[in-house]
C-alpha positions in Angstrom: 22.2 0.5 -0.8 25.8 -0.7 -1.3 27.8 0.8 -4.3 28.2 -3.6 -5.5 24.7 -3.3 -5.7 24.6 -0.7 -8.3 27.5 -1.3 -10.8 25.8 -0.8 -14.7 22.4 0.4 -12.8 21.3 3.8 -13.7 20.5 6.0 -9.9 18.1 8.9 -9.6 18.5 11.5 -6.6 15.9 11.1 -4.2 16.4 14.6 -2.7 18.9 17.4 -3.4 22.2 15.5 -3.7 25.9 16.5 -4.3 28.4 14.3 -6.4 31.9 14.5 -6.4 34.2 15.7 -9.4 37.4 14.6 -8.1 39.1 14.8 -4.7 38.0 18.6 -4.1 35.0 19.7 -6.3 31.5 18.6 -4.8 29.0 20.1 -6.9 25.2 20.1 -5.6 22.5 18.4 -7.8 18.5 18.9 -7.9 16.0 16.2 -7.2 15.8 13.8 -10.1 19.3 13.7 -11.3 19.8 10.8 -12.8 23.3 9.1 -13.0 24.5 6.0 -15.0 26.9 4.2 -12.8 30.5 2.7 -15.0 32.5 1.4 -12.4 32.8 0.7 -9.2 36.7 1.3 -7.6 37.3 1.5 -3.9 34.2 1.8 -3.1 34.0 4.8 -5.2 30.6 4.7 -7.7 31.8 5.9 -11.0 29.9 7.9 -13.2 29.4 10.8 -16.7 27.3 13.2 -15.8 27.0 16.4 -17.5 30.0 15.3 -19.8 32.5 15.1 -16.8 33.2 12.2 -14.9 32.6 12.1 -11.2 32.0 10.0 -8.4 30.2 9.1 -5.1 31.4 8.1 -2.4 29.5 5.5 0.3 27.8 8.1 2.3 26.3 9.8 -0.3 24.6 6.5 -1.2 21.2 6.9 0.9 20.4 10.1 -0.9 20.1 7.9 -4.5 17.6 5.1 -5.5 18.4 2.3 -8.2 16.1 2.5 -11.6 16.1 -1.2 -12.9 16.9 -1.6 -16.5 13.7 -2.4 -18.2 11.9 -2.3 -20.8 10.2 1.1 -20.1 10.6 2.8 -23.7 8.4 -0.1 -25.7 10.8 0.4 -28.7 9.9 3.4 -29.4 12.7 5.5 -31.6 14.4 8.8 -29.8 16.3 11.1 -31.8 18.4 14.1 -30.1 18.6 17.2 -30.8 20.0 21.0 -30.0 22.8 21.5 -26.7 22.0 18.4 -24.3 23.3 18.6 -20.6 25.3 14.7 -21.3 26.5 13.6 -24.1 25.2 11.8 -26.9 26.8 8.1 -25.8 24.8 9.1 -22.8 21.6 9.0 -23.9 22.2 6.4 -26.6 23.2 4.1 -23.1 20.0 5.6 -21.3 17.7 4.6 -24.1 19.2 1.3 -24.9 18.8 0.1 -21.4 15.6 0.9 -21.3 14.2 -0.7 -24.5 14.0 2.4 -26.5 15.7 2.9 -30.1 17.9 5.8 -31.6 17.4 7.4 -34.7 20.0 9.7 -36.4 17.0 11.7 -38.6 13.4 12.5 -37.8 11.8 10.2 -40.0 8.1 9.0 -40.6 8.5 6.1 -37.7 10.3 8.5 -35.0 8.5 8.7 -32.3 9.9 11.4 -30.1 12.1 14.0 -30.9 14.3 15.4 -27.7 15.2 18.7 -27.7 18.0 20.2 -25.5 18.2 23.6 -26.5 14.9 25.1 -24.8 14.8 28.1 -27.8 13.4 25.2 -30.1 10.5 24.3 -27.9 7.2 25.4 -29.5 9.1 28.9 -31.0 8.6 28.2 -34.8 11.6 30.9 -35.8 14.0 29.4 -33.6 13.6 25.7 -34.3 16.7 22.9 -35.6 15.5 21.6 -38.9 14.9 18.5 -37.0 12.3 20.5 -34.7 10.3 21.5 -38.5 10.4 18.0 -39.9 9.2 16.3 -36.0 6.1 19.5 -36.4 5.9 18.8 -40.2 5.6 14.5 -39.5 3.8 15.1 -36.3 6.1 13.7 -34.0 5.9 15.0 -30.4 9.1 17.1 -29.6 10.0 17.1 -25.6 12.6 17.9 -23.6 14.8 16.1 -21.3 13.2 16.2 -18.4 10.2 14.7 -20.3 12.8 12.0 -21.5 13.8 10.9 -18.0 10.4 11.0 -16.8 9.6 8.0 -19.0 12.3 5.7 -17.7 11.5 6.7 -13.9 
């Protein structure tokens, strides 16, 4: 794979990776990873991840596959909630590309309610008021490994 060939493509680790954070930080990453690719100068692969930017250079490029865009989310509505590893631009991009929706309010036609503060998963006395009203409306809360599983 050729970093051309992935400029605006989202890339998911195949195996343990490593990214780079600038010329001297190289931070190791878990299987799964997923990376939105912004640019692509000097053959560098620019990314966000984990609300830094970062890199990858050409030999770390076997170790990543390509996700196609698609329509993998059906329309369906997200709506965020609780400390997320990226940002919220991030996951607004992510869901976009992949045909899904965001929401700003757990609502009647939300259909998943992403949660990135583990505390709020199914512990009733530590969930966001967006955690009661998803429980309340019956709309499924999951986390973001769930999330990423449905664009893979």
């Amino acid at each position: 794979m050729t970093t051309a060939s992935v400029l605006g493509k989202v890339l998911v680790a195949k195996e343990k990776a490593c990214i780079c954070r600038d010329r001297w930080v190289v931070e190791d990453v878990p299987t799964g990873t997923i990376l939105l690719i912004i640019s692509e100068v000097n053959g560098q692969c620019k990314f966000i991840h984990n609300n830094a930017p970062g890199f990858l250079e050409r030999h770390h490029m076997p170790l990543w596959s390509a996700i196609e865009p698609e329509d993998k989310l059906g329309g369906k509505t997200f709506v965020f909630t609780g400390a997320l590893s990226n940002s919220r631009e991030y996951f607004k991009i992510i869901t976009d590309l992949f045909g899904g929706k965001i929401g700003s309010a757990v609502t009647s036609s939300t259909d998943y309610l992403v949660s990135g503060d583990p505390t709020y998963m199914g512990d009733s006395s530590h969930q966001s008021t967006k955690a009661k009203k998803a429980k309340s409306l019956g709309v499924p809360v999951i986390n973001e490994a769930e999330f990423h599983k449905m664009i893979r």
